[in-house]
N, C-alpha and C positions, 0 to 999 in steps of 0.2 A: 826378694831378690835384692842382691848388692851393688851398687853404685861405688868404684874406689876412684882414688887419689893414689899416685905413684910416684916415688922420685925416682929416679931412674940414675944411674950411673952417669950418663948423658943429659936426659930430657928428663920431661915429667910427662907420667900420660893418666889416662884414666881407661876403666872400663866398666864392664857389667858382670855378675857373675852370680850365681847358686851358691857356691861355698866356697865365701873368702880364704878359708884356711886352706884347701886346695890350693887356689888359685893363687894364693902367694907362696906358696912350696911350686907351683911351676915356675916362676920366675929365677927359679935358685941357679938353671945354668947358667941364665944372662949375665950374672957377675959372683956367682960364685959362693954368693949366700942366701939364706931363707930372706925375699921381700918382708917389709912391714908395709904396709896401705897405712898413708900420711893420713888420709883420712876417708872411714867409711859412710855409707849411708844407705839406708833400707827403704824397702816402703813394697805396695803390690808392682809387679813384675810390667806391667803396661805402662805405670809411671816412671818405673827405672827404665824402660828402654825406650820412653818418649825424651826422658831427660839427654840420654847418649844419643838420640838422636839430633836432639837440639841443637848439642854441642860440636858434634860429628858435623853438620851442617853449615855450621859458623869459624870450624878449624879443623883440625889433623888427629888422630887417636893419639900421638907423639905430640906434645908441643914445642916450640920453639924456645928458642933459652930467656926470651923476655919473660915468661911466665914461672910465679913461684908457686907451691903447693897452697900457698894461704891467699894470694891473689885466685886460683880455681875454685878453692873453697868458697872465699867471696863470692864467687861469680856465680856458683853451684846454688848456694843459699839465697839468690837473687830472683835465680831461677826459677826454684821453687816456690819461691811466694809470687812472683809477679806469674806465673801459669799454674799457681792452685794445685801443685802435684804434693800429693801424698807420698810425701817422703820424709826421713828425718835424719840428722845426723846422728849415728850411735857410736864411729870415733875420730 
């Protein structure tokens, strides 16, 4: 399972997903072209949806305009080692 990063025309958000390639051909109404995920991350499916939960807990699935794609990345990677989750960045 996929853990993404998103910039978003407005905000930056993240989510979860089975197949990033999908999941970024639906984003194409939102503004009108094929999303790229700033950045992805794999791992088994319990650790991606503890990690969206984490974060879901602590903010908003949209973030607010203080946050950039590489400050979540940080945070994502912080994440992940400070709670042991089995996941890795692949881009």
């Amino acid at each position: 399972m996929d853990f993404y990063i998103l910039q978003g025309p407005y905000r930056l958000g993240f989510g979860i997903t089975g197949n990033y390639e999908i999941r970024e051909k639906g984003y194409t109404g939102a503004w009108g072209g094929i999303a790229k995920f700033n950045y992805l991350f794999r791992g088994p499916p319990p650790h991606v949806k503890r990690l969206e939960n984490i974060i879901k807990d602590m903010k908003t699935e949209w973030l607010d305009n203080d946050w950039t794609a590489e400050q979540l990345r940080d945070f994502v990677l912080q994440l992940i080692e400070e709670r042991h989750l089995h996941i890795q960045q692949v881009r």
